[in-house]
C-alpha positions in Angstrom: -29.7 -7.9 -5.0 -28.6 -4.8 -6.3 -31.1 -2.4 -4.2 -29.5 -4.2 -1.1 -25.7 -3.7 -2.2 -27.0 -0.1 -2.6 -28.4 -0.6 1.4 -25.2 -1.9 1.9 -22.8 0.8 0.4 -25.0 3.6 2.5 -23.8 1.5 5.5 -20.3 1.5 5.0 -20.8 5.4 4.0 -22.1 5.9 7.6 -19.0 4.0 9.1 -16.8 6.8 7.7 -15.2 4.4 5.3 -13.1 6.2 2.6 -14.9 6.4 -1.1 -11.9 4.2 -2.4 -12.9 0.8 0.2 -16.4 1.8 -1.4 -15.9 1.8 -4.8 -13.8 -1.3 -4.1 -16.5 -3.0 -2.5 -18.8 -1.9 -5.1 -17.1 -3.5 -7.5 -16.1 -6.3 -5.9 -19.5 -7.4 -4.9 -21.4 -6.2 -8.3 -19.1 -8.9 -10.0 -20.0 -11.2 -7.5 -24.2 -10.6 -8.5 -23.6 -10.9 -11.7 -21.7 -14.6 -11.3 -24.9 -15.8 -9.5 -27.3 -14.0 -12.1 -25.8 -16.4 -14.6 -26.1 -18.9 -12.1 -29.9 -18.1 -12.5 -29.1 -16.8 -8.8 -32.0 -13.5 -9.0 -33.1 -13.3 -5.6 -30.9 -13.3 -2.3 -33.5 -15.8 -1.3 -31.9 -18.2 -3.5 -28.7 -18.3 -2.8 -27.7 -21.8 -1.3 -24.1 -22.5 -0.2 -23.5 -25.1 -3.2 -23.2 -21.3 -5.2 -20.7 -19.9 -3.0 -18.6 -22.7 -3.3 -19.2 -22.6 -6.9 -18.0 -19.2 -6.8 -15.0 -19.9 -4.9 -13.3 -22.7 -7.5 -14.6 -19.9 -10.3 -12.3 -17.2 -8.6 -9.2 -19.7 -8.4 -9.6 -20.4 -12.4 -9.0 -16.4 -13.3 -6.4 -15.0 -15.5 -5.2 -11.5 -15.1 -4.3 -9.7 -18.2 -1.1 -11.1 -18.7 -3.1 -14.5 -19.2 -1.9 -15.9 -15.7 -3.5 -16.9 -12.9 -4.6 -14.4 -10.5 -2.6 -14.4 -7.4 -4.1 -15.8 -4.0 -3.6 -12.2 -2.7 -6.2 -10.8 -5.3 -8.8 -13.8 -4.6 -8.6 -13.1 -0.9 -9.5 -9.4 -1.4 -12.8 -10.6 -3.2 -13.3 -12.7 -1.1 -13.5 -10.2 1.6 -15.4 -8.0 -0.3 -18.2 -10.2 -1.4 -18.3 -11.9 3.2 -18.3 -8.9 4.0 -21.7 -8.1 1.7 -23.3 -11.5 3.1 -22.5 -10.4 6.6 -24.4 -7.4 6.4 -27.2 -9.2 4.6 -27.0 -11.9 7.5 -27.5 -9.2 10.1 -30.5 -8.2 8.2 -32.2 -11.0 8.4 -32.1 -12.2 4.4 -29.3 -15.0 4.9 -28.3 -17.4 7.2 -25.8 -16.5 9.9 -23.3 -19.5 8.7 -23.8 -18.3 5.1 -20.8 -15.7 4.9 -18.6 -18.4 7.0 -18.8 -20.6 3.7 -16.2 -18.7 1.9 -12.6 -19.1 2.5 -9.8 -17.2 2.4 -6.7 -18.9 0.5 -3.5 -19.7 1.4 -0.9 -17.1 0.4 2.5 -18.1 -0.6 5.1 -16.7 2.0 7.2 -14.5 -0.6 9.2 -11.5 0.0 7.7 -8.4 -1.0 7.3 -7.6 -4.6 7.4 -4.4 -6.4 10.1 -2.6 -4.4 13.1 -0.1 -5.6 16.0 0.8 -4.2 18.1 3.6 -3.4 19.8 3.8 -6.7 16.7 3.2 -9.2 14.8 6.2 -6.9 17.7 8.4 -8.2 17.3 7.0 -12.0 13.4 8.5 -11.3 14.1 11.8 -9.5 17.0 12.4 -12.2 14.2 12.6 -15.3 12.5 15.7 -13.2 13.1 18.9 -14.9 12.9 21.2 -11.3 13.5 24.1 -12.8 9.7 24.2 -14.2 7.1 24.9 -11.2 4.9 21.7 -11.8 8.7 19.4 -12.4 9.4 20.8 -8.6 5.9 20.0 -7.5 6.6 17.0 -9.0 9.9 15.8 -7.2 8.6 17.3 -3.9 5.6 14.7 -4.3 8.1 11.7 -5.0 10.5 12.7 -2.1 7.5 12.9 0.0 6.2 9.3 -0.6 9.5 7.5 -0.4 10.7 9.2 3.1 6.8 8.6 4.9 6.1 6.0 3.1 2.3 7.5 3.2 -0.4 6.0 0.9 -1.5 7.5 -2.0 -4.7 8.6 -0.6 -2.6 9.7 2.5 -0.6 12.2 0.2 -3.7 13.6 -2.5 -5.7 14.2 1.0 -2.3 16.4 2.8 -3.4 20.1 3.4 -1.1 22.7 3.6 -1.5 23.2 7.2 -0.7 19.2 7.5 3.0 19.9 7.7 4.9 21.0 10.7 8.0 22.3 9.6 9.4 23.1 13.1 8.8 19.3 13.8 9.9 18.4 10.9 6.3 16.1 11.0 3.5 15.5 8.6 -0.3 14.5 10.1 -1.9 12.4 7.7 -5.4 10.7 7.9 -5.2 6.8 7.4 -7.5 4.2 6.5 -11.0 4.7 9.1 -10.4 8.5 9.6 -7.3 7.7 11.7 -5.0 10.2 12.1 -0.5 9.6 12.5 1.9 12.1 12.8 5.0 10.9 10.1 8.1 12.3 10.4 9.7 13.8 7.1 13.4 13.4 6.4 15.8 15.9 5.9 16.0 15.7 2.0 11.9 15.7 1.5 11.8 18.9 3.6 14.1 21.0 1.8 12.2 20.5 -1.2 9.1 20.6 0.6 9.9 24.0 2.4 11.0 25.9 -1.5 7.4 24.5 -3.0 5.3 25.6 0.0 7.1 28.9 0.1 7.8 29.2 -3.9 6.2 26.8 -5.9 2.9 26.7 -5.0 2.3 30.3 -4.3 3.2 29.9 -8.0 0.6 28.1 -9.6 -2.0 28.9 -7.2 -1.4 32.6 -9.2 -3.4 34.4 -6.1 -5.5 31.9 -6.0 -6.6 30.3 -2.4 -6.6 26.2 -1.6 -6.2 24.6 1.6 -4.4 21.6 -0.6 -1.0 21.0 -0.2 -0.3 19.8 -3.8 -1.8 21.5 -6.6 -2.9 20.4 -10.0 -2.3 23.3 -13.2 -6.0 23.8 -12.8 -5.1 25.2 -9.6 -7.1 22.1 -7.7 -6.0 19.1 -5.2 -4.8 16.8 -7.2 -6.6 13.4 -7.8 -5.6 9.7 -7.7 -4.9 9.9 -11.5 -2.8 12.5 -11.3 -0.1 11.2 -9.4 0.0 8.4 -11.2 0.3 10.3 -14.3 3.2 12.4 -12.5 5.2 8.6 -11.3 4.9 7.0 -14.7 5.6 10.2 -16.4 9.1 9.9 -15.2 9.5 6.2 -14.2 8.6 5.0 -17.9 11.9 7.1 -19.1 14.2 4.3 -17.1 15.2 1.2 -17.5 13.3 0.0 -14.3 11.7 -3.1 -15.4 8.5 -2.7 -12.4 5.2 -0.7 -13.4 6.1 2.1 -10.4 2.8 2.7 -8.6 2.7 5.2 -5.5 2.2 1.9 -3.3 6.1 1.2 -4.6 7.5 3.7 -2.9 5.6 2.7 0.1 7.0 -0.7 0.2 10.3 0.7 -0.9 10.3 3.1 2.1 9.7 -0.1 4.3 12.1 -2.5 3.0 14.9 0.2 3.1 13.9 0.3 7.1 13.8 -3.2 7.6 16.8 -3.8 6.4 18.5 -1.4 7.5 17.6 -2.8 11.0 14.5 -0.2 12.0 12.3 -1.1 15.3 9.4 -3.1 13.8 7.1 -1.4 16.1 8.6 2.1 14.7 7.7 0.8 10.7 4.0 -0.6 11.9 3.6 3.2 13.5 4.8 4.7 10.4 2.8 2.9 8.1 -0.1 3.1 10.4 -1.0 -0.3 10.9 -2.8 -2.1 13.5 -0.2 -5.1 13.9 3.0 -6.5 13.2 1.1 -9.2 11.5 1.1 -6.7 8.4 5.4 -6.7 8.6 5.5 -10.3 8.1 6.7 -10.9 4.6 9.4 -7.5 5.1 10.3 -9.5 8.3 12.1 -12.1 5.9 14.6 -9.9 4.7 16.6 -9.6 7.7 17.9 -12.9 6.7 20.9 -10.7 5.1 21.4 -9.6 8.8 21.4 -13.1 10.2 23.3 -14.7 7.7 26.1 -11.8 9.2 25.5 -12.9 13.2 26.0 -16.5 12.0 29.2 -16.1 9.9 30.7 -14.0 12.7 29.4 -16.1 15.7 28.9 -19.7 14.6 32.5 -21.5 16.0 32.4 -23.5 12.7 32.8 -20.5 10.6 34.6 -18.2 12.9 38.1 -17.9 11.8 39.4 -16.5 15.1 38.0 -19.8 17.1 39.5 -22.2 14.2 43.2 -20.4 14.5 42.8 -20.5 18.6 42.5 -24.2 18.1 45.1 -25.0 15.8 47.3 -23.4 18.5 46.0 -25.3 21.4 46.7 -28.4 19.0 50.4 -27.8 18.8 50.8 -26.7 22.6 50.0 -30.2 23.3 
């Protein structure tokens, strides 16, 4: 089974996938061979659909580290990971066409979205940045960039110089599947982001030549591990109580919007998503905004319509 994963990772390689979907179907599926090789489960020949659903009640009975269970959101991903492996082996021929179909993706709780910051605890971050250093103003230049695009991590790392249109005030950033968004950048990001491009990194590249827009010290695009290096460098000295991840200020960056009553159809651009399916749990938080309408509108709360009343009552 492991020589046809391999078969199967070349695929997704010459779909264009990114290397992070691969490595996270790589893992996802070479946990899933090794739950049916202790099922005695060798040989994709064996596998019957009493082992998937096996599998399936095995996944719902994880813990994470914390010694909870895992959340639905985390057993659907592996779930995906390991159909989409048995559709690939189905078109080959090795497994039944109704096989992957066996496996079922698990109710999700409808929850607001988690790990979010606002406004204020973005500040508490930026404000442990020491800018007068070249890497510190690298640094808050990165963190301004995520929060007002609300890119993805990869989105960011992968950002060449010549990615940014300063006239436009624009940034063109390659999404998930090669797709390619223009993002606009907001006034605050681009000040920084002007000084580093014209000061900063001219810097630390020392003469050097890169076509990437952010720099490590060794004078190299930074990597994955890197930025998160950089956020929990400076998140860990507040009192935020989240573990900041570069996905947090993505979700920050969208709940700020929402809420602040952004076109839906705008956010699903920005973010780059295919539909506004994505939005739905972010959709919930205009309740603040509806909760408004009603107190103004509803005739049972509306002061104005009571005291009109009690007029007409005495006019009679």
């Amino acid at each position: 089974m492991n020589e046809l994963l391999q078969d199967y990772l070349e695929y997704q390689k010459s779909l264009n996938y990114s290397n992070r979907t691969i490595e996270s179907a790589k893992y996802i599926c070479l946990n899933f061979i090794l739950y049916l090789n202790n099922q005695n489960v060798n040989n994709i020949s064996e596998l019957k659909k009493s082992h998937l659903l096996e599998w399936q009640k095995y996944l719902s009975k994880q813990l994470n580290k914390k010694g909870l269970p895992i959340k639905a959101r985390t057993i659907n991903f592996k779930i995906t990971g390991a159909k989409g492996f048995l559709k690939y082996l189905s078109k080959k021929g090795y497994v039944l066409e109704s096989i992957p179909h066996i496996l079922q993706q698990v109710k999700e709780p409808q929850m607001l979205p988690l790990g979010v910051f606002t406004n204020e605890e973005l500040i508490k971050i930026i404000d442990k940045i020491d800018t007068t250093t070249p890497m510190g103003y690298r640094d808050r230049t990165i963190i301004e960039l995520l929060y007002t695009t609300a890119i993805r991590a990869n989105e960011l790392i992968t950002l060449n110089l010549d990615s940014i249109d300063f006239n436009n005030t624009t940034a063109t950033v390659m999404g998930k599947g090669s797709k390619e968004r223009v993002v606009p950048i907001g006034k605050t990001a681009l000040k920084y982001l002007e000084n580093y491009v014209k000061a900063i990194r001219p810097f630390i590249l020392n003469g050097n030549e890169a076509e990437a827009l952010f720099i490590s010290i060794r004078k190299q695009r930074i990597g994955y591990r890197t930025l998160l290096k950089i956020i929990h460098k400076y998140a860990d000295e507040t009192d935020i109580d989240e573990n900041v991840t570069p996905h947090m200020f993505r979700r920050s960056c969208t709940t700020e919007l929402i809420k602040n009553g952004a076109n839906l159809y705008h956010v699903k651009d920005l973010l780059g998503h295919e539909s506004l399916n994505t939005l739905k749990h972010y959709t919930k938080l205009t309740i603040t905004d509806l909760k408004t309408t009603h107190r103004l509108c509803h005739p049972r709360d509306n002061s104005h319509v009571r005291d009109n009343s009690h007029v007409r009552d005495n006019d009679k």
